[in-house]
C-alpha positions in Angstrom: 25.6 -128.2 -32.4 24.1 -131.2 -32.1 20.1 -131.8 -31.4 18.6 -134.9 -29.7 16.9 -137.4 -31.6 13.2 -137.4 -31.8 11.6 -140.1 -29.6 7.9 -140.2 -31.1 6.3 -139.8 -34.1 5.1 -136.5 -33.1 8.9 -135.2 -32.5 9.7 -136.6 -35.4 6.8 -134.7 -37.5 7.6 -131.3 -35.8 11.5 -131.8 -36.5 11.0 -132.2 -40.2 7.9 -129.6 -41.0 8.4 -127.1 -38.2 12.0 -126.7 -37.6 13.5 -127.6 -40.5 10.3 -126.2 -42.5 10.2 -129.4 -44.8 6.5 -130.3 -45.9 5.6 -133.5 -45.6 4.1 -134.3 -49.1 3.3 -137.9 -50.5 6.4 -137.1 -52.9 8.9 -136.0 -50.5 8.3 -139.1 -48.3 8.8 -141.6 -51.4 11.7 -140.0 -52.0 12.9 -140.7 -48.5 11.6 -144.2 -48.4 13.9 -145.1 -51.7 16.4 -143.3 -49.9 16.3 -144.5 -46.9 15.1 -148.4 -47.7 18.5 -148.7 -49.7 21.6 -149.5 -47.4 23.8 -148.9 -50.3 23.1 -145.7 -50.5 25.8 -143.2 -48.8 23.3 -140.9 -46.6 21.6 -143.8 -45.7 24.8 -145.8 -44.3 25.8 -141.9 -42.6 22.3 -141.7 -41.3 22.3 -145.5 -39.5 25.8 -145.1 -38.5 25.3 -141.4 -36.8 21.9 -142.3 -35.2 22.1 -146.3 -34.9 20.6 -149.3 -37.0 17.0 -149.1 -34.4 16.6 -145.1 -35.1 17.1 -146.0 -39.0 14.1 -148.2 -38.4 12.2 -146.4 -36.0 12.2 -143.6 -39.1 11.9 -145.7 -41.5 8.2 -146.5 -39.2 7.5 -142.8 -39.1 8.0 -141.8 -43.1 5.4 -144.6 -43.9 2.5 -143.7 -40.9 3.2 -140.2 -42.7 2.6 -141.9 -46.2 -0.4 -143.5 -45.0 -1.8 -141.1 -43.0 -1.6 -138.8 -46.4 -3.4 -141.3 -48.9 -5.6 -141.9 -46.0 -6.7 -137.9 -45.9 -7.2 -137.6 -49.7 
């Protein structure tokens, strides 16, 4: 089964916290950040190479409006 990628920031949020049930905490998206910010890791070269190098960066975009938008509300 295979699921479309999300387009906007808001598909991207409801992907992560509402289908896959995956809070969205300041920790969580560091994690993903390191993760995601290092080509050498293995997930991240899967990720880029199953959903393409813009995608990668589009997320990339989305993980740190979350991280902001997080210190912001605190």
């Amino acid at each position: 089964m295979s699921f479309p990628l999300p387009a906007s920031y808001t598909e991207w949020q409801h992907c992560i916290t509402e289908i896959c049930g995956i809070p969205l905490t300041a920790d969580f998206i560091q994690q993903r950040l390191m993760a995601l910010d290092n080509q050498n890791d293995h997930m991240t070269r899967k990720f880029i190479e199953l959903s393409g190098h813009s995608h990668w960066q589009q997320t990339q975009t989305w993980f740190r409006r979350a991280l902001s938008e997080r210190q912001q509300a605190c």
